[in-house]
C-alpha positions in Angstrom: -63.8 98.3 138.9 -62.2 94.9 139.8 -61.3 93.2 142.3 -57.6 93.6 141.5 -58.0 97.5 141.9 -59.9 97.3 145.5 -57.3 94.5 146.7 -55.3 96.0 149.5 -51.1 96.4 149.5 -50.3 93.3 150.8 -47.9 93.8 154.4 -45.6 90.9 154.7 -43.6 90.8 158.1 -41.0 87.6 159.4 -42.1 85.2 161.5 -40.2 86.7 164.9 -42.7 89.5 164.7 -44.3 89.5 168.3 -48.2 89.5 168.4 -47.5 93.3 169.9 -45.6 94.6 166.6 -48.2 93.0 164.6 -51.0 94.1 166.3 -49.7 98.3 166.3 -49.1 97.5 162.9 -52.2 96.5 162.3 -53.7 99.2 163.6 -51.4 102.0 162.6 -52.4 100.8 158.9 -56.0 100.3 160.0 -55.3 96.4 157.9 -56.7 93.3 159.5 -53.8 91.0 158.1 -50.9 90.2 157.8 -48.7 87.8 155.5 -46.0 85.9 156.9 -42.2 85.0 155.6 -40.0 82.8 157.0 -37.3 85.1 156.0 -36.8 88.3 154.1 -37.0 86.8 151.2 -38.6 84.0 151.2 -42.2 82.4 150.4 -45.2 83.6 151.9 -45.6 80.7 154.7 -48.6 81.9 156.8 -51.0 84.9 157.5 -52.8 86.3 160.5 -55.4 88.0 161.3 -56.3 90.7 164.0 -59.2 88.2 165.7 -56.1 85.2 165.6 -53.9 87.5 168.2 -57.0 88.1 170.0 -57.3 84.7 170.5 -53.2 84.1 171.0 -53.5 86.8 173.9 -57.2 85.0 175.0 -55.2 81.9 175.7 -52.7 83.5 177.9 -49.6 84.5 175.2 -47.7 87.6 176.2 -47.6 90.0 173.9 -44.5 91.3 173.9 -42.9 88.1 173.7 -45.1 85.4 171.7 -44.1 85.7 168.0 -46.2 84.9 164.8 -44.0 81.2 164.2 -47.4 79.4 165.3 -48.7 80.7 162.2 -46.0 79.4 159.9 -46.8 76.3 157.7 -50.8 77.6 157.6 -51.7 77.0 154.1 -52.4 80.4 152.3 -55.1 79.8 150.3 -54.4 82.1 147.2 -56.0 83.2 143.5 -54.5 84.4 140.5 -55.0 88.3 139.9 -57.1 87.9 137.1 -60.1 85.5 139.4 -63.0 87.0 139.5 -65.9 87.7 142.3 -67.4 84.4 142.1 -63.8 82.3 141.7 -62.6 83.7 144.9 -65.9 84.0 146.7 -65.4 79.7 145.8 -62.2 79.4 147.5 -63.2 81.3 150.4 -66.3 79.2 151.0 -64.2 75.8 150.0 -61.4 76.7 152.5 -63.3 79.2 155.4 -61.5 81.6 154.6 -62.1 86.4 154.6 -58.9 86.8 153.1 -57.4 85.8 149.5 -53.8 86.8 148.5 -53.5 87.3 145.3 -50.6 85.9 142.6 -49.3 86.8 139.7 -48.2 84.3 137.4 -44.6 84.2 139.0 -46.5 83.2 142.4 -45.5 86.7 143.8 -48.3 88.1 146.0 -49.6 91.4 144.4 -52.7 92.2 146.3 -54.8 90.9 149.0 -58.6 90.3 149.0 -61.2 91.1 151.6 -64.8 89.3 151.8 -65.3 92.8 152.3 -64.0 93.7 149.0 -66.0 90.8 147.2 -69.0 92.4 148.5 -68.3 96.0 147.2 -67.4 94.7 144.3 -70.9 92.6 143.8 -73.0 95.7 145.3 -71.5 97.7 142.7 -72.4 95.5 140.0 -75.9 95.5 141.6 -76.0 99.0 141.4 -75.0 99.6 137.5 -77.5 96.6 136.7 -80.3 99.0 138.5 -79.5 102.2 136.9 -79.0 100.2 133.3 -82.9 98.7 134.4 -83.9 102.8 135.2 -82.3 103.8 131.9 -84.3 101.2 129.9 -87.7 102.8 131.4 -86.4 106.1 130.0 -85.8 105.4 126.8 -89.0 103.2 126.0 -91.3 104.2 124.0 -94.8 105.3 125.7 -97.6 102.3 124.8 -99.9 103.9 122.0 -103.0 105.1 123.8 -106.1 102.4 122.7 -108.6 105.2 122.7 -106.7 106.9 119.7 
């Protein structure tokens, strides 16, 4: 499996979302992002995550009124669908980022993935190269006994 199949359905919401909406959101989809347009149709121009309202309501931001426009203009660090582990492991390490949107080759966002996901995706590639390894010992031949 690659990444593209474990990348989540990317939620996009406008930038008047309050920190509330986007937080029950959040948690009513059990998601730990969330994309950001200007408009309904318009470029993603942000993201957020669920530790960034944390931090929004930490500094004294109500809820129920503070909006997600302070997260507009945040460049979204992004990866064609086709990258692989290591490519977007390098972007997130490069930019400090968990979270990868990915593009298709019109620059629409198609997916979005987790450091999370990276590592299921490497531990599962572990795995087949172990039971690939087990096989081998299976199918050896046994050493020719010296004595015979």
């Amino acid at each position: 499996m690659g990444l593209s199949q474990l990348a989540v359905t990317v939620r996009i919401v406008p930038s008047d979302t309050t920190l509330e909406q986007a937080a029950r959101q959040m948690m009513s989809e059990s998601i730990g992002s969330l994309l950001i347009r200007e408009d309904a149709d318009g470029p993603v121009r942000g993201i957020v995550t669920d530790r960034d309202i944390v931090k929004q309501i930490a500094a004294g931001l109500d809820p129920k009124t503070a909006t997600l426009e302070p997260f507009v203009g945040v460049l979204v660090h992004t990866a064609p669908e086709g990258a692989s582990a290591g490519e977007i492991t390098r972007t997130m390490r490069q930019h400090g980022v968990r979270r990868i949107p990915l593009v298709n080759d019109e620059g629409d966002v198609t997916g979005l993935v987790s450091l999370d996901d990276v590592l299921l995706e490497l531990g599962q590639q572990l795995f087949d190269l172990s039971r690939a390894i087990h096989a081998e010992f299976h199918h050896e031949a046994p050493a020719p006994d010296p004595d015979e």
